[in-house]
C-alpha positions, 0 to 999 in steps of 0.5 A, a space after each residue: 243186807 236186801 236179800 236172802 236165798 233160802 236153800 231146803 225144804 224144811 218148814 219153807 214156807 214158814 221160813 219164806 214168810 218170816 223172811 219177807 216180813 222182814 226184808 220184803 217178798 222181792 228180796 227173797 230167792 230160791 236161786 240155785 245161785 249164790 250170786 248177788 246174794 247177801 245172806 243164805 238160810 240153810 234147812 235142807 235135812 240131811 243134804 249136807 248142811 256144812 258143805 253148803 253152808 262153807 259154799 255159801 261162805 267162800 261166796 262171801 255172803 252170810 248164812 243162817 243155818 237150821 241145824 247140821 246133822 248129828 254126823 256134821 255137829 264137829 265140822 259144824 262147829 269149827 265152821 262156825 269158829 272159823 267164820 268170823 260171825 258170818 255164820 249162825 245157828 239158828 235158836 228159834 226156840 231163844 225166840 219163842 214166847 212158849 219158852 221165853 215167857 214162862 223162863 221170865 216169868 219163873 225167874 221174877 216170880 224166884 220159883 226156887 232152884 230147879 229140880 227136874 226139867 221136861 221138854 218134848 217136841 214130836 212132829 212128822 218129818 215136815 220139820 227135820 228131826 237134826 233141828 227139832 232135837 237141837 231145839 229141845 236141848 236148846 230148850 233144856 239149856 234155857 231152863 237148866 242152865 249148864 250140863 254136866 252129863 247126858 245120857 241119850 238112846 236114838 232110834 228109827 221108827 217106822 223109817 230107815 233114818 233116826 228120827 226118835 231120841 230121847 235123853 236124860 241130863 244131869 245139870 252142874 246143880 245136880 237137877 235132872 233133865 229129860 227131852 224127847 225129839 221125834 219126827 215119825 208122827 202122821 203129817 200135819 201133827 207137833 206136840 210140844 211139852 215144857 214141864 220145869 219143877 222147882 223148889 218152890 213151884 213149877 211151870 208148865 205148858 202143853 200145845 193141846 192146852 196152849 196156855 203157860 201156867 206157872 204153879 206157886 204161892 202167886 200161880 198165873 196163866 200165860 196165853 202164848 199170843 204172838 206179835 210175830 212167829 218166832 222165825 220172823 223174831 230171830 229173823 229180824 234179830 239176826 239181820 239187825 245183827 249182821 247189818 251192825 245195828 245191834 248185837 244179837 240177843 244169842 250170844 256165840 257162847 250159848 251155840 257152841 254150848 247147845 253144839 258141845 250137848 249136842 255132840 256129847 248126846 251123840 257120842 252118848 247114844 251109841 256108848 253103853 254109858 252117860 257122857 260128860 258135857 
């Protein structure tokens, strides 16, 4: 694999960078043709996420896609089924020490059973509010484990188009989750939130602060330093996965159980009730 186009505007110039850390600039293209290419990333708002995607795949090449529209999630995931593992969702958030760290940290540090989680993601519609809502249940999954309910109400703000939801979950163990994806901030600002509270301490992180702070009988602080961007870390693990050097560290299991949240939380956003996972 020596080449990727990438397809969208979202966050492009992040995605660009991580691509060339990895593969080299010269192998990186905004071509409007798939010929030649190895591998397609997908972030192109609400444009059509699946109708590319299946494009790409008829082209015989793979594809990295950041998010279909919440209209898309069901074509999505049988797309996703009938691919043959030439297709991924991408779980930048599986890849970012923001969340990685505190989740390991936390579980070493046997911080008990968890009772409630908090995860908040706003920005400006620079970033497409279909991913920053799937990150944030992303990130829920990571630090709750499995679903049982959600309960979820979306709306727009300041804009024709959804871009604010915020959602309440109940997990398998009976703890409580709450997220919050917006995209109607002014441009250039994102604010992110993880609050997990356990039995027998809790974790917190805010991006004013920058800083992990795990709460216990043997409380630390964790810098959130980078060696790499998150992009540039699922990047490499899902090249490494596609040329066969290893398998990638998100298993096929965990996408299709953020896309079964995700279309249960669309199905609960226009219901008067909550809806099983």
């Amino acid at each position: 694999m020596n080449s990727v186009r990438l397809v969208g505007d979202v966050l492009l110039e992040d995605r660009r960078s991580a691509y060339q850390a990895v593969l080299g600039s010269e192998y990186v293209t905004a071509a409007a043709s798939f010929h030649g290419v190895d591998l397609a990333d997908v972030a192109n708002g609400h444009a059509g996420c699946v109708e590319i995607c299946r494009e790409a795949l008829d082209a015989g090449i793979r594809v990295v896609a950041h998010g279909p529209s919440a209209g898309e999630l069901g074509d999505f995931k049988k797309l996703l089924d009938d691919s043959d593992g030439r297709l991924r969702l991408a779980h930048s958030v599986r890849f970012d020490n923001k969340y990685t760290l505190p989740h390991e940290e936390s579980s070493d540090r046997k911080l008990g059973d968890v009772i409630t989680v908090r995860v908040i993601r706003t920005g400006s519609d620079e970033r497409d509010f279909s991913v920053e809502e799937l990150n944030v249940f992303d990130a829920l999954l990571l630090f709750g484990g499995e679903v049982q309910r959600v309960f979820t109400r979306r709306n727009s703000v300041l804009s024709d188009d959804v871009n604010t939801s915020l959602s309440v979950i109940r997990y398998s163990n009976k703890a409580i989750g709450y997220g919050e994806a917006c995209t109607a901030y002014r441009r250039g600002y994102f604010y992110e939130v993880i609050e997990v509270a356990a039995t027998d301490g809790m974790l917190e992180y805010d991006s004013f602060s920058r800083t992990n702070r795990i709460i216990g009988d043997d409380g630390i602080e964790i810098v959130d330093s980078y060696h790499v961007t998150p992009l540039q870390a699922m990047v490499e693990d899902y090249v490494a996965h596609f040329r066969g050097d290893r398998v990638s560290s998100v298993p096929d299991a965990q996408t299709m159980e953020l896309l079964d949240l995700a279309m249960a939380s669309l199905a609960s956003s226009v219901s008067p009730a909550a809806v099983t996972a």
